[in-house]
C-alpha positions in Angstrom: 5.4 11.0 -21.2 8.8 10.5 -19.6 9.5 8.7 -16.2 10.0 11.8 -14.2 6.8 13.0 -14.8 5.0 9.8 -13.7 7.3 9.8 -10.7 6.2 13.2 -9.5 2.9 13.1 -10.2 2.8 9.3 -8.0 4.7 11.4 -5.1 2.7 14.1 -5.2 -0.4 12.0 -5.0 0.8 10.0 -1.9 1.9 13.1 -0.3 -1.8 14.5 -0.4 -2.7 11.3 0.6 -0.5 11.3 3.7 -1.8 14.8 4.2 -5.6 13.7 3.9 -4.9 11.1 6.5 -3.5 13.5 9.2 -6.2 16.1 8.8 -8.9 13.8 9.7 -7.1 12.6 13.0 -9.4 14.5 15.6 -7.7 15.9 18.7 -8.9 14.7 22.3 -11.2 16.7 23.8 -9.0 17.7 27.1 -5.8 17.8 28.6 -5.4 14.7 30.6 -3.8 11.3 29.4 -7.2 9.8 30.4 -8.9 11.3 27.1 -5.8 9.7 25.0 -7.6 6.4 25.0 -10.7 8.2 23.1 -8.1 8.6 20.1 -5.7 5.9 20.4 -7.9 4.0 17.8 -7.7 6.5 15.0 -4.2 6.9 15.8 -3.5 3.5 15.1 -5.3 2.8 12.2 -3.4 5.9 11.2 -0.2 4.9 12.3 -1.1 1.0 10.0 -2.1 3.4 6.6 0.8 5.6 7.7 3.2 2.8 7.4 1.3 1.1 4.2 1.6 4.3 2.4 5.3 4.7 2.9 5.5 0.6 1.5 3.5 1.8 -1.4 5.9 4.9 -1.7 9.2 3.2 -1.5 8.4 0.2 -3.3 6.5 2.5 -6.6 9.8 4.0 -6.6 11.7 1.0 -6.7 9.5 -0.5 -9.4 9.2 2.8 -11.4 13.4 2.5 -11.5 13.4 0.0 -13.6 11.2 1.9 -16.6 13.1 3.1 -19.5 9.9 4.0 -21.7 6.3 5.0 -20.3 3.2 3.4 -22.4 -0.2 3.9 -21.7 -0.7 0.6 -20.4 1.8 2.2 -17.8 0.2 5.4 -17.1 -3.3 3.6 -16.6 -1.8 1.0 -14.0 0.2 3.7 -12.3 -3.8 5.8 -12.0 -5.3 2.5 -10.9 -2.9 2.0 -8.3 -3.1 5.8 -6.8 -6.9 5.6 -7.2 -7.2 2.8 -4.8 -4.5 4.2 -2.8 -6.8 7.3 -2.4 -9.5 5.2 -1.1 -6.6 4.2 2.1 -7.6 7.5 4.1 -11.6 6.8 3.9 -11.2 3.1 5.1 -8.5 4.1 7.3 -10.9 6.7 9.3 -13.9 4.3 9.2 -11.3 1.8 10.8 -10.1 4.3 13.6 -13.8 5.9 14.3 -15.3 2.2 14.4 -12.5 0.7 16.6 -11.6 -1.7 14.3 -14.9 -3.4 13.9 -15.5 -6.1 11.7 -16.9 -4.7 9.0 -14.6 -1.6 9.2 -11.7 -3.9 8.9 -13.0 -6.6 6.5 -13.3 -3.4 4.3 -9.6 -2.0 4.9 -8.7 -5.8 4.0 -10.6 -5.6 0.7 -9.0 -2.6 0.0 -5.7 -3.5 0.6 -6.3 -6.6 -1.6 -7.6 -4.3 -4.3 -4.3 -1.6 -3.7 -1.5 -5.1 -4.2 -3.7 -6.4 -7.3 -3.5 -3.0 -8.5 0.5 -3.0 -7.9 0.4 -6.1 -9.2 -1.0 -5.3 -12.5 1.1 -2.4 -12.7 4.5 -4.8 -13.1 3.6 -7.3 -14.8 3.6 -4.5 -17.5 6.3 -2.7 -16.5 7.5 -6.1 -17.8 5.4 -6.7 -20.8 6.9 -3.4 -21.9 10.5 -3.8 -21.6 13.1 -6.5 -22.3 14.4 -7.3 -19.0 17.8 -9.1 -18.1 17.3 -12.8 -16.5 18.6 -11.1 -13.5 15.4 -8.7 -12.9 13.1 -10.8 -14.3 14.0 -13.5 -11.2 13.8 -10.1 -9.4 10.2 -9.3 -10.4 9.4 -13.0 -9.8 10.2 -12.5 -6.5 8.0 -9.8 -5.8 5.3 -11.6 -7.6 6.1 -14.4 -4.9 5.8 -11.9 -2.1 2.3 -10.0 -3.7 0.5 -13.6 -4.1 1.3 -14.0 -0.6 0.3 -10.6 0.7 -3.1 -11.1 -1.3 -4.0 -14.5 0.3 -3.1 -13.0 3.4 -5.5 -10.0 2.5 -8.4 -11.9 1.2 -8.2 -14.3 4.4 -8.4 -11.0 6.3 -12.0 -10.4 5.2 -13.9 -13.3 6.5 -11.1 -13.1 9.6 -12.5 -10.0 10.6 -15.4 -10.8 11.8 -13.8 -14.2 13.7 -11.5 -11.5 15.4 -10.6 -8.3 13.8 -7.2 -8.5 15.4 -6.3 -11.5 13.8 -6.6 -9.2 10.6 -4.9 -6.3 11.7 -1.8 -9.5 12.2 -2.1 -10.2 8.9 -1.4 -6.6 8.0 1.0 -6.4 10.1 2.6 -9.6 8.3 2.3 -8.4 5.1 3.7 -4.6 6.0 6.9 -6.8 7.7 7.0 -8.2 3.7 7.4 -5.0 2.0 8.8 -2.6 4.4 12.5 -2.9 2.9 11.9 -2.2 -1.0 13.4 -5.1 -3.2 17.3 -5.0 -3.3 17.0 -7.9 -5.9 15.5 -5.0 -8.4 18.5 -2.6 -7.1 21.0 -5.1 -8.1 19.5 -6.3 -11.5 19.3 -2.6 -12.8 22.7 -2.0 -11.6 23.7 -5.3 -14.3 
């Protein structure tokens, strides 16, 4: 399999993903800003999986750059990303219906952990498969740095949630601020 093909399959998965997540936002029954406040839950969790998807997105592609051959091991890691990817709209409706309770949220955490160990997994063979200059090998070490980070800050989300499930959605909000410009360390070693 070539890299194109892996590439378009991954964006054609997040786009249905994406897709999924709209569909299930429920419009307010009425026409007054008063019946806004119903919804303004699901819109935010929306508007949080929204913005985590896009991460996912723009990061996939910047990791998927740096491939020059697809293995196995690659396509397997690239499925087990996008299947707990496609678990984001499920959690993400739960969270919105449930107004971010606790255990709405300390699942959406567990999930998010699951989605960066699954990313996680997915470089480090990326790098077991290719012969990297010392430039994007400090590159990937880096975003290793920035994924043990966004894990702790996951896994301390569970038990968070139900202290205050706000104090979660802060961590997500921490971690999104982590990722949300892709790596120009990896745009620079490729360009060496």
């Amino acid at each position: 399999m070539n890299k194109t093909r892996l590439e378009a399959f991954s964006d054609g998965v997040i786009a249905i993903i994406i897709t999924i997540m709209v569909l299930e936002l429920k419009l307010p029954a009425g026409d007054t800003f008063e019946v806004l406040r119903e919804v303004f839950p699901q819109f935010m969790s929306y508007l949080l999986s929204f913005i985590f998807i896009g991460i996912y997105w723009g990061n996939h592609h910047h990791l998927l750059h740096t491939v020059q051959r697809v293995s196995s091991g690659i396509i397997w890691a690239n499925l087990n990303l996008l299947f707990w990817l496609s678990l984001v709209p499920i959690a993400t409706g739960w969270m919105g219906a449930n107004h971010f309770a606790p255990n709405a949220v300390a699942i959406y955490a567990a999930l998010l952990a699951a989605c960066g160990f699954a990313y996680f997994i997915l470089q480090r063979l990326i790098v077991k498969c290719h012969d990297f200059n010392p430039a994007m090998l400090k590159a990937m070490g880096k975003q290793s740095l920035k994924g043990i980070v966004s894990q702790v800050s996951y896994l301390s989300a569970i038990p968070l949630a139900y202290l205050n499930p706000f104090i979660s959605v802060a961590l997500f909000v921490f971690v999104a601020a982590l990722w949300i410009v892709p790596d120009r360390n990896i745009e620079r070693a490729s360009s060496n």
